[in-house]
C-alpha positions in Angstrom: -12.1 9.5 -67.9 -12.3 7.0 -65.4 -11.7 2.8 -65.7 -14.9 1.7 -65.5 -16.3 4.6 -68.4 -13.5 3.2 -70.0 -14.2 -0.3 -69.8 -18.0 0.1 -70.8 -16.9 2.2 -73.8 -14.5 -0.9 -75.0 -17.8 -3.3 -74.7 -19.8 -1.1 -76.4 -17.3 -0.5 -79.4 -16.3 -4.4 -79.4 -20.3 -4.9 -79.4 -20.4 -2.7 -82.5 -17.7 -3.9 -84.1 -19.7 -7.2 -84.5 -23.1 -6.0 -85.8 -21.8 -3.7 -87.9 -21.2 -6.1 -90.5 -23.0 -6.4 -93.8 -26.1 -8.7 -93.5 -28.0 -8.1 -97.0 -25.9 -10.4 -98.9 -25.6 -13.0 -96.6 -29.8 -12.9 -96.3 -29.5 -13.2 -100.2 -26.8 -15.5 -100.4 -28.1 -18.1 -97.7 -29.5 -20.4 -100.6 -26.3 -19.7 -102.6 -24.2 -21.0 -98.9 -26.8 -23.8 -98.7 -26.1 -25.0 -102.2 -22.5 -24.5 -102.0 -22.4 -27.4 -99.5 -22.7 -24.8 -96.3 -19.2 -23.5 -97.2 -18.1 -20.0 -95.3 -17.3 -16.8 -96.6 -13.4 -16.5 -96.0 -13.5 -12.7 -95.9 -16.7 -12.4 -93.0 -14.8 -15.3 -91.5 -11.7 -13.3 -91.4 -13.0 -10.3 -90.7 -15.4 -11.7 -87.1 -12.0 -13.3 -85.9 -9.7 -10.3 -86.6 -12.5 -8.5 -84.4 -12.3 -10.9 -82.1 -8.8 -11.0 -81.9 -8.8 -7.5 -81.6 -11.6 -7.8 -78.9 -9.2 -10.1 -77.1 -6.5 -7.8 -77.2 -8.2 -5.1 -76.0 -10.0 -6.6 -73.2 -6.6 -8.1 -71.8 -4.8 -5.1 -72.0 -7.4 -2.8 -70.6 -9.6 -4.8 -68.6 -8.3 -7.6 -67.8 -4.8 -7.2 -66.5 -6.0 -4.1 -64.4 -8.5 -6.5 -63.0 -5.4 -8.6 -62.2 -3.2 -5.9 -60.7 -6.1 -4.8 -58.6 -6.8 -7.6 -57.2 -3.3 -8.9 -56.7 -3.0 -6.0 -55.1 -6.3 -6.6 -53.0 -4.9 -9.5 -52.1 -1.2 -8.2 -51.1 -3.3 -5.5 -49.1 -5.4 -8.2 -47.3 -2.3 -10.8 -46.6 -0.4 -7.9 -45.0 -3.2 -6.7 -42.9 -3.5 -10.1 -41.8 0.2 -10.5 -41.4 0.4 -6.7 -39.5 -2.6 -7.8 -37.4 -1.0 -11.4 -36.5 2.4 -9.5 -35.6 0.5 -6.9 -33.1 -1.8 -9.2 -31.5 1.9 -11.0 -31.0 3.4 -7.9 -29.9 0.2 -6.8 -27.3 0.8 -10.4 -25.9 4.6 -9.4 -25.6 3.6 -6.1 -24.0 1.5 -7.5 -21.9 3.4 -10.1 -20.2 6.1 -7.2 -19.9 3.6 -5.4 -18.4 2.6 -8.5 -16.0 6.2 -8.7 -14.9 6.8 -4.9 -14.6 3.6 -5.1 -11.9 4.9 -8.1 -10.3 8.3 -6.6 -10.0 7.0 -3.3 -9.0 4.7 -5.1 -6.0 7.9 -6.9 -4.7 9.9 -3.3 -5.1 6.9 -2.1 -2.9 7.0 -5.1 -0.3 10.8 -4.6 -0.1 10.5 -1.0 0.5 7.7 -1.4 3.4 9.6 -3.7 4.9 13.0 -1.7 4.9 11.0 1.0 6.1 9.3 -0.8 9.0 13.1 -2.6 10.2 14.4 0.9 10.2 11.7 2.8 11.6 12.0 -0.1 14.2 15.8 0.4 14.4 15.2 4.3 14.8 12.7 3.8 17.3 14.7 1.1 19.7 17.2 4.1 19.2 15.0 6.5 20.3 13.8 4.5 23.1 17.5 3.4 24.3 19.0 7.4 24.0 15.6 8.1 26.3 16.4 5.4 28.6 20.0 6.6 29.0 19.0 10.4 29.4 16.5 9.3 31.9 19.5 7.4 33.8 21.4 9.9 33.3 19.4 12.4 35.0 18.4 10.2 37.5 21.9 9.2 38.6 22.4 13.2 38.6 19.4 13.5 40.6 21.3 11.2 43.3 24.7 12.5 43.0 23.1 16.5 43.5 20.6 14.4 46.0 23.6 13.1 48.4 25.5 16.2 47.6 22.5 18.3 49.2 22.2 15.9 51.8 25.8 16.2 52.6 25.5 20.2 52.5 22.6 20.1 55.0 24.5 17.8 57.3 27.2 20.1 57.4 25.0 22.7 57.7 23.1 21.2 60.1 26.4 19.8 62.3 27.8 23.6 62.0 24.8 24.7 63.2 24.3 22.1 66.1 28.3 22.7 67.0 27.8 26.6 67.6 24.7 25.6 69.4 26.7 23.1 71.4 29.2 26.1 72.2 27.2 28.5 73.1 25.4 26.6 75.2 28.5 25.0 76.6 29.9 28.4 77.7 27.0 29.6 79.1 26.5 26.2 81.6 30.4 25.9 82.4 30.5 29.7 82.5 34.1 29.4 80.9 35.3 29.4 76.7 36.0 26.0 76.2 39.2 25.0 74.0 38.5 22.6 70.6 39.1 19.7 71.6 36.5 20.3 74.3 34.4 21.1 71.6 34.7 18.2 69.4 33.8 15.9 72.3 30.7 17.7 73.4 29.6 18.0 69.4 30.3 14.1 68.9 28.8 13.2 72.2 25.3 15.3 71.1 25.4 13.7 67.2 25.6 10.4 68.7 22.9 11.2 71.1 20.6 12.6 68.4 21.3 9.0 66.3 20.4 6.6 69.2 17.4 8.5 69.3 16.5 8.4 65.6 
């Protein structure tokens, strides 16, 4: 049985309890209680406060402490949502000024890292463009070096080629081999010629 069939039944009984007394000789005795100076019967007396008493009784042992420990309870329930809902609106405001701080750190982590990233894509690229600058010296200073070099090689060339010119044609207009110093002179004589000209 549930508390509240329970409870209604103690009413009920406790109701009965008080009617159930015996009215026919207090209907008949009412002039004998008027002309006894309105004095009470000791036994009906008794027997209404021993029910009440036991009413009492009953109703604070099955009604109303319950009642009591239910709604301490209620109340024990409602203070500690109260208190569980005043600790995690503290604890969302904790978590979110963590949370506030982790972004702001996180955005300066971010700044830092776009900026290390820009000096040394900077740095990479003046290294770049240096090591490209020194190749293209480099080649260009080979360039000149193999440049004289081939110059030098067609002077040669062109002096060995302008000395057995010089020979030939020097035997054939003095009709005699000529020695090397002979040679030299007529070779030099024809360079210089050829540079007074140029």
């Amino acid at each position: 049985m549930n508390k509240k069939f329970k409870t209604s039944l103690l009413f009920i009984g406790s109701g009965l309890v008080l009617t159930s007394c015996d009215t026919s000789n207090i209907t008949n005795s009412v002039q004998d209680t008027v002309s006894k100076a309105l004095s009470p019967n000791l036994w009906i007396t008794l027997t209404q406060l021993g029910a009440f008493l036991v009413m009492v009784f009953i109703f604070f042992k099955f009604a109303y402490k319950p009642i009591k420990n239910k709604l301490k309870a209620r109340q024990d329930a409602v203070e500690k949502d109260i208190s569980d809902a005043a600790q995690a609106k503290h604890d969302a405001q904790l978590d979110r000024e963590v949370a506030a701080q982790n972004i702001k750190d996180s955005r300066l982590q971010a700044a830092q890292i776009v900026e290390d990233a820009s000096k040394e894509a900077s740095l990479k690229a003046e290294g770049i463009i240096n090591k490209a600058n020194e190749d293209a010296n480099n080649i260009r200073a080979q360039g000149e070096r193999d440049a004289i070099e081939r110059q030098k090689q067609v002077d040669r060339e062109a002096h060995n080629a302008i000395v057995n010119t010089a020979i030939d044609a020097s035997k054939q207009i003095l009709g005699r081999e000529i020695n090397e110093e002979d040679n030299e002179k007529v070779v030099n004589d024809f360079i210089n010629q050829m540079k007074k000209e140029d």
